[in-house]
KESE-166954 format. One record per residue (C-alpha): x, y, z; chain. Coordinates in steps of 0.2 Angstrom, whole numbers, plus 5000, padded with zeros to 4 digits. Each point is the difference from the previous one (the first is absolute). Example, Ala and Ser with C-alpha at 12.3 -4.5 7.8 and 13.67 -1.06 7.14 Angstrom:
<nodes>
NODE/u/v/w/drentor
NODE/5062/4978/5039/A
NODE/5006/5017/4997/A
</nodes>
This chain:
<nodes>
NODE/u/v/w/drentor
NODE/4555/5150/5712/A
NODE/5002/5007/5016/A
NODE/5015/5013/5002/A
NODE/5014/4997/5012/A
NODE/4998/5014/5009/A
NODE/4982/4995/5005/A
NODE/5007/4981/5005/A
NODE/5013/5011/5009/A
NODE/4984/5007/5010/A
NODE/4991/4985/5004/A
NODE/4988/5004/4985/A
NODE/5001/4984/4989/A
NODE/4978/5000/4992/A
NODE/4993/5013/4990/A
NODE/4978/4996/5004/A
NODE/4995/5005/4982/A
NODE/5004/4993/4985/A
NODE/4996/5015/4992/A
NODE/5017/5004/4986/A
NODE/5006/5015/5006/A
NODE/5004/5016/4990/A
NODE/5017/5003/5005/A
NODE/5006/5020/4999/A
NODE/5006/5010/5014/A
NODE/4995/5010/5014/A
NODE/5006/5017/5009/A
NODE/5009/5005/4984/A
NODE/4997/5019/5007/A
NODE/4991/5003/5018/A
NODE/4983/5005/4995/A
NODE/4997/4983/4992/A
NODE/4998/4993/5016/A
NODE/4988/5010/5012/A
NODE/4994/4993/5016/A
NODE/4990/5010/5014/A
NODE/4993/4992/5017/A
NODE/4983/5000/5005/A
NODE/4997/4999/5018/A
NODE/4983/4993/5010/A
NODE/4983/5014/4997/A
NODE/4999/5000/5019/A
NODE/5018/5005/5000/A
NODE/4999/5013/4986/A
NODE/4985/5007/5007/A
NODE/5009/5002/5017/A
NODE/5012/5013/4992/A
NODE/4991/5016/5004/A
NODE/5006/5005/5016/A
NODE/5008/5016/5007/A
NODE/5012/4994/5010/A
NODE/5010/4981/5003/A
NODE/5013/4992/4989/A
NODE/5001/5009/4984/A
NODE/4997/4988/4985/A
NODE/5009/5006/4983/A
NODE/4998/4993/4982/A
NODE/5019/4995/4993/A
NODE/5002/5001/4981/A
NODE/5017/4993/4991/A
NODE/5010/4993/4990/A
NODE/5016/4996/4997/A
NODE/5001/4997/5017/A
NODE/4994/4987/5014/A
NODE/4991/5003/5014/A
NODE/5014/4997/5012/A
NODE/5013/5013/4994/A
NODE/4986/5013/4997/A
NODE/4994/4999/5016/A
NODE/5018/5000/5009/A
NODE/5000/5017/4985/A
NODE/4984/5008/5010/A
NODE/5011/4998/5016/A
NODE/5017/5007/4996/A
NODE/4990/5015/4993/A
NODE/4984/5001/5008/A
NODE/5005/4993/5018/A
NODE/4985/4988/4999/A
NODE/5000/4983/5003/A
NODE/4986/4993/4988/A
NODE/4994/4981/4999/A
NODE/4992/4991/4984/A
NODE/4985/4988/5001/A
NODE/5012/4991/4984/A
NODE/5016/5000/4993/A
NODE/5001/5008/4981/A
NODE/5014/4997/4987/A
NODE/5011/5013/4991/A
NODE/4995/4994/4982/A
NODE/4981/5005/5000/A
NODE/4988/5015/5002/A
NODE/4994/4998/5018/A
NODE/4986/5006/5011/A
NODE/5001/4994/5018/A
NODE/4993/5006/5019/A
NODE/5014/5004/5013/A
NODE/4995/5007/5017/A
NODE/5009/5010/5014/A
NODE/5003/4987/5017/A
NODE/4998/5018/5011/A
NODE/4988/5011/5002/A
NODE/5002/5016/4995/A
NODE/4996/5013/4984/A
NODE/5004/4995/4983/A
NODE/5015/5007/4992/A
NODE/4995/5009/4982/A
NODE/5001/4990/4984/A
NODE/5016/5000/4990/A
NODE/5006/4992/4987/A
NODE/5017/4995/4991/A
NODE/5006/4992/4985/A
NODE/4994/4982/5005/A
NODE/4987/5003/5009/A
NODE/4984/5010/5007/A
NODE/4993/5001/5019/A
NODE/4982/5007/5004/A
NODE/4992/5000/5015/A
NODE/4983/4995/4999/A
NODE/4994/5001/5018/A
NODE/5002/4991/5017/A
NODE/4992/4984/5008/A
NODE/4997/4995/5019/A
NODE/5015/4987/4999/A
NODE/5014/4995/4989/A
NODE/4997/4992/4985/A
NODE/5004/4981/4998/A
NODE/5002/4987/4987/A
NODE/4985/4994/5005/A
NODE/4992/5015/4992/A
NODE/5007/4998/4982/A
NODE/4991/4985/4993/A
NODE/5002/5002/4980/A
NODE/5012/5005/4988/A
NODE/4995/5007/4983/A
NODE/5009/4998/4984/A
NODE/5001/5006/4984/A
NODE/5014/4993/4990/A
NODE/5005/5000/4981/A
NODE/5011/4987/4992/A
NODE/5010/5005/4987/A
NODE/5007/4991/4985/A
NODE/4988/4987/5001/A
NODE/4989/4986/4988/A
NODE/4981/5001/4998/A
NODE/4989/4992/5012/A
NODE/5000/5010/5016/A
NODE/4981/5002/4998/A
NODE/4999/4979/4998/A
NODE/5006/4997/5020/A
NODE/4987/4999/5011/A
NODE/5008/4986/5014/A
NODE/5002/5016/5013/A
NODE/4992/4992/5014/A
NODE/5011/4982/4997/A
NODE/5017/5007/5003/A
NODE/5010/4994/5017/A
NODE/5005/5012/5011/A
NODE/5018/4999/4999/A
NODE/5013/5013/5009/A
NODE/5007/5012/4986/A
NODE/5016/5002/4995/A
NODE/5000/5015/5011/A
NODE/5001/4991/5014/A
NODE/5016/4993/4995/A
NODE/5011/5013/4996/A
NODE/4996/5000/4979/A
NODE/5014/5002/4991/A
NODE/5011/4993/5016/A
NODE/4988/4984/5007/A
NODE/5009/4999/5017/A
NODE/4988/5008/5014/A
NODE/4996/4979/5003/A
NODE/5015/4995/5000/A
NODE/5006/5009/5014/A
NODE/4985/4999/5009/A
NODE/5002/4981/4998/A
NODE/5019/5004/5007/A
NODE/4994/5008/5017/A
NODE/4987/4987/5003/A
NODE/5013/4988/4999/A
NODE/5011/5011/5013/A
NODE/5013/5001/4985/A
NODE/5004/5019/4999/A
NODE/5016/5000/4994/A
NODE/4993/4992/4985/A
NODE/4986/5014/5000/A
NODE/5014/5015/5001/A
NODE/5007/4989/4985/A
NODE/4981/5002/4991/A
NODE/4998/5016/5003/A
NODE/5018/5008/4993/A
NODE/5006/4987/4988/A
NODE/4984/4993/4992/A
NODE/5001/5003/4981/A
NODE/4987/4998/4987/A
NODE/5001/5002/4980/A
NODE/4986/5012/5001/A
NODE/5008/5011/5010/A
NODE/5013/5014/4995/A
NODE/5019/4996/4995/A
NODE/5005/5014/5012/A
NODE/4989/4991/5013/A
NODE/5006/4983/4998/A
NODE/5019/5007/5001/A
NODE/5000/5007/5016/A
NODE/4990/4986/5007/A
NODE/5013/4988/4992/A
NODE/5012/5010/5011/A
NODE/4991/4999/5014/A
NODE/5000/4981/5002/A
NODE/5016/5000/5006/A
NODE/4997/5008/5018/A
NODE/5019/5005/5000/A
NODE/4995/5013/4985/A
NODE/4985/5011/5013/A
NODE/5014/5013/5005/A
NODE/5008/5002/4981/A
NODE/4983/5001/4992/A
NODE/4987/5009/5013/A
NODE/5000/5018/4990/A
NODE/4996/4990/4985/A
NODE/4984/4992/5007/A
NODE/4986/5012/4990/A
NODE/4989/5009/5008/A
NODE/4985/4992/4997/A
NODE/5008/4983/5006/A
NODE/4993/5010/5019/A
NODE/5000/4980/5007/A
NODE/5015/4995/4994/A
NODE/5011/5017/5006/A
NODE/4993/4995/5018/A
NODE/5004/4982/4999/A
NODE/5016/5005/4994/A
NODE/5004/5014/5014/A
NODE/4995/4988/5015/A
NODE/5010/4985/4994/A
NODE/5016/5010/4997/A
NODE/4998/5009/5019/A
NODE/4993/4985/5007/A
NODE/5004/4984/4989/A
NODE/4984/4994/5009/A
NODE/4987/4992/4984/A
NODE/4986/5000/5013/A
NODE/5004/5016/5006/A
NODE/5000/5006/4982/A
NODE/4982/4991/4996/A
NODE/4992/5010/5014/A
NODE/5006/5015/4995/A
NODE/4988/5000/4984/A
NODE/4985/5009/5004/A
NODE/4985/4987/5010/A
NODE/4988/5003/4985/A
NODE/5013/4994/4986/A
NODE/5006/4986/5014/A
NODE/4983/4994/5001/A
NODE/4995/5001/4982/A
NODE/5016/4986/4998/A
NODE/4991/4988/5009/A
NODE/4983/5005/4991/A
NODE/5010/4997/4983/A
NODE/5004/4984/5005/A
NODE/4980/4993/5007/A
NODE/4995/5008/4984/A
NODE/5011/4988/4992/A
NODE/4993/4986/5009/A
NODE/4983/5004/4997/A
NODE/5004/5003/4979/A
NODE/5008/4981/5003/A
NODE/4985/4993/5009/A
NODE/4987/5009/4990/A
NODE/5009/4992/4983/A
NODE/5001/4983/5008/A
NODE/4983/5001/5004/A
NODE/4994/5005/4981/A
NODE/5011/4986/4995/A
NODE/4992/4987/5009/A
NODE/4983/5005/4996/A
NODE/4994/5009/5016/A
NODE/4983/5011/4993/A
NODE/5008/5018/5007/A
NODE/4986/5010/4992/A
NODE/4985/4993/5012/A
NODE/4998/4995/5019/A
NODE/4997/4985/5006/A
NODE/4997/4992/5019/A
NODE/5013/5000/5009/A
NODE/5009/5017/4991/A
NODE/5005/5015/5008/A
NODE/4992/5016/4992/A
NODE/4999/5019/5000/A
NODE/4983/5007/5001/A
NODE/4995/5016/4989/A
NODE/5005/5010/5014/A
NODE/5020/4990/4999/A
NODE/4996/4992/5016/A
NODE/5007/4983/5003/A
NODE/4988/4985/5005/A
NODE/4994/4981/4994/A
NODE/4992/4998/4986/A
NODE/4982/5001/5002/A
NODE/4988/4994/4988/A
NODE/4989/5012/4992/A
NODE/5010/5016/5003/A
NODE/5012/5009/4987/A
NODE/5020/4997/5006/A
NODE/5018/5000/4991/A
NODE/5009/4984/5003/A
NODE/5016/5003/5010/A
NODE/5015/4992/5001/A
NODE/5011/5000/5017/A
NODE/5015/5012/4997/A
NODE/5013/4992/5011/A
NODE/5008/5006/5018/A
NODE/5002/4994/5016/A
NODE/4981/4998/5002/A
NODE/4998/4990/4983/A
NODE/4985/4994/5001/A
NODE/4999/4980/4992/A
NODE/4984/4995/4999/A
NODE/4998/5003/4982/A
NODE/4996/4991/4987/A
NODE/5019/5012/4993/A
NODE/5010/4991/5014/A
NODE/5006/4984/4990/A
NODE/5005/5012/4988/A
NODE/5008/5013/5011/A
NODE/5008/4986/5014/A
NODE/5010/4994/4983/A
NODE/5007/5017/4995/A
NODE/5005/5003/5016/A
NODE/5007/4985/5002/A
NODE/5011/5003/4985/A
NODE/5003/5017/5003/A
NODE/5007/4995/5018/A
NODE/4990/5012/5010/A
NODE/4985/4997/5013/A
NODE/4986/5011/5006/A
NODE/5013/5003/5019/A
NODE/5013/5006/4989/A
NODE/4988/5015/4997/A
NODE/5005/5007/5021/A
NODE/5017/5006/4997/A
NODE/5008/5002/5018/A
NODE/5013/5010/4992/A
NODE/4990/5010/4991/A
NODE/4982/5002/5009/A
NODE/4993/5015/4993/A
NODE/5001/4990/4980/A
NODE/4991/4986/5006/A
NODE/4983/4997/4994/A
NODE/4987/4986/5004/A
NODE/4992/5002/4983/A
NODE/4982/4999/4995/A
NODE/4990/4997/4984/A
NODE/4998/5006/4983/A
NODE/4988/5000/4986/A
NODE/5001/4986/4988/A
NODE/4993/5009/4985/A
NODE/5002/5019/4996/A
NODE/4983/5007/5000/A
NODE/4998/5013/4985/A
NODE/4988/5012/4999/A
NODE/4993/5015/4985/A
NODE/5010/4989/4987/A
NODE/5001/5010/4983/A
NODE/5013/5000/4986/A
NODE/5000/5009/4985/A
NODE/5013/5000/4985/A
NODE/5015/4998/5012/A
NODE/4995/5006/5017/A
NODE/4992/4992/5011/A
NODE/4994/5005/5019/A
NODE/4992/4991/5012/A
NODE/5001/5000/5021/A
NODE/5008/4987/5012/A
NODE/4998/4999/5018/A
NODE/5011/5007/5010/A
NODE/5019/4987/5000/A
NODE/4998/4993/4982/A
NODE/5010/5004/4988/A
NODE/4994/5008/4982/A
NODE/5018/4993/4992/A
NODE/4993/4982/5004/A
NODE/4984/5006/4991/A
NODE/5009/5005/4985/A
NODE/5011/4985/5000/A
NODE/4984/4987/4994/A
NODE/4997/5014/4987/A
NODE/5017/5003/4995/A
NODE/5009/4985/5002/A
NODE/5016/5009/5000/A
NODE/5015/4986/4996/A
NODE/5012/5014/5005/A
NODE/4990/5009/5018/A
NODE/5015/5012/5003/A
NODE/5004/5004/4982/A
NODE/4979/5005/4998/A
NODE/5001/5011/5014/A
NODE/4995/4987/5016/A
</nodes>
């Protein structure tokens, strides 16, 4: 039986038929550790003098957003990621100065640690982290870890991440700016409620569905609700909802209409399952990733990763996917020009393709752990969701 958080995500399939072992996940940091691995030529690149100083970043209890925007208030260092990293883990990630200049000296805090460990020609990119590494443990589980063995037949959905967790709405209101609706993404954003989330939370956003309340309730709005506090703040000086969107930082603006294709793409990768489409092998016709994650035909002989378009204003239909994707777009009342936001141009996003398949690597378990890699975008909790079969995702630490 599927959870209704995951049809709330697009996800309705698992791919194995493997029981699952329930338990839970992340019940202390250090049971989920994860550390980035970055291309050899890259790595071995990290040697020089002088450049853009390249630090290792270790946390926890922290993401990689706020520890950063941390390095800056005290550091006065703007520092980028190659990924983004979640509070509720051990992390190990790359972040690298965009100026040239000398390092500053490692420090550390409470949350987290910051080493340089040398310089490189040019900035550090995305394009230079290409594997995560996992090691997880599962507690409270039944026997059988050791008995699955499908890792390399799991579809490569978008995490729960990428929707917000415990409050799935990062879609929704990107769905709401697509559709030039931004008074109903204001709405989203400050009065979405969700049973997951916290009785205090659910209060003041309950309050703050009624827009005639801002004014009485703004010094109530926590502090870690940053988003909500700005959207507040511009609509009670402005009254303006399109205003108040743009006021959110670009990054967090654009990750809204992400939210939403990754939707899509979790719709259309299930409707394709369901109907039988083989996602696990290329066939003519296919668009695929070579071993180097460039995209190109399929061609016969060589060893690619079936993709499947991930819609934008470029969509691209000549798939054997576009039936299925035509239809949920269709349903969902959106088309591949909605993705060009006049209003809005800096969110818009013409799309590209994705992996159907997550492509596992140094898969090992043992009693309750298990570790394994996963190129770089995949997400370890869709993984562990075929092994753990978790009928509860939030409540076993999703």
């Amino acid at each position: 039986m599927i959870p209704d958080l995951d049809s709330q995500l697009g996800i309705s399939d698992y791919s194995t038929k493997f029981d699952g072992i329930g338990g839970k996940i992340r019940v202390t940091p250090e049971d989920f550790e994860v550390s980035e691995k970055i291309l050899e030529k890259t790595q071995k690149s990290i040697n020089q003098e002088e450049g853009y100083a390249v630090y290792k970043l270790k946390k926890k209890k922290i993401d990689t957003n706020h520890a950063l925007s941390d390095i800056f208030k005290k550091k006065g260092i703007r520092l980028k990621s190659l990924g983004l990293k979640d509070s509720s883990a051990v992390t190990e990630q790359f972040v690298c100065s965009g100026n040239k200049g000398k390092a500053i000296e490692d420090f550390s805090t409470e949350k987290y640690s910051l080493k340089n460990i040398g310089f490189v020609k040019k900035p550090l990119s995305k394009k230079d982290m290409v594997e995560n590494h996992f090691k997880i443990k599962i507690s409270e589980c039944s026997d059988g870890l050791s008995s699955f063995i499908d890792f390399d037949k799991i579809l490569n959905f978008y995490g729960y991440q990428r929707f917000g967790s415990k409050r799935p709405v990062t879609h929704l209101i990107g769905k709401a700016i697509l559709h030039r609706n931004f008074d109903k993404a204001v709405d989203l954003i400050l009065s979405f409620t969700s049973d997951y989330d916290s009785k205090e939370n659910n209060e003041i956003r309950n309050k703050l569905a009624d827009k005639q309340n801002f004014k009485q309730y703004f010094d109530q709005i926590p502090t870690q609700m940053d988003i909500e506090r700005i959207v507040v703040k511009e609509m009670i000086e402005h009254d303006d909802s399109i205003r108040a969107v743009r006021a959110i930082p670009l990054s967090l603006r654009r990750f809204y209409i992400q939210a939403y294709q990754s939707f899509i793409f979790n719709k259309s990768l299930s409707a394709a399952f369901s109907d039988g489409e083989n996602l696990f092998e290329s066939e003519s016709g296919d668009v695929c990733f070579d071993f180097k994650g460039i995209i190109g035909k399929f061609i016969k002989g060589l060893d690619q990763n079936l993709a499947l378009p991930f819609v934008g204003y470029s969509y691209y239909k000549k798939t054997r996917f576009d039936y299925q994707i035509s239809k949920i777009l269709q349903q969902e009342e959106v088309t591949p020009k909605d993705f060009f936001i006049k209003e809005m141009q800096e969110v818009s996003s013409e799309g590209g393709f994705r992996q159907a398949a997550i492509h596992c690597s140094d898969y090992s378990s043992c009693d309750n752990t298990v570790e394994f890699t996963l190129s770089r975008g995949s997400f370890a909790t869709i993984l562990l969701r075929e092994i753990m079969k978790p009928s509860d995702p939030i409540k076993a630490g999703f």
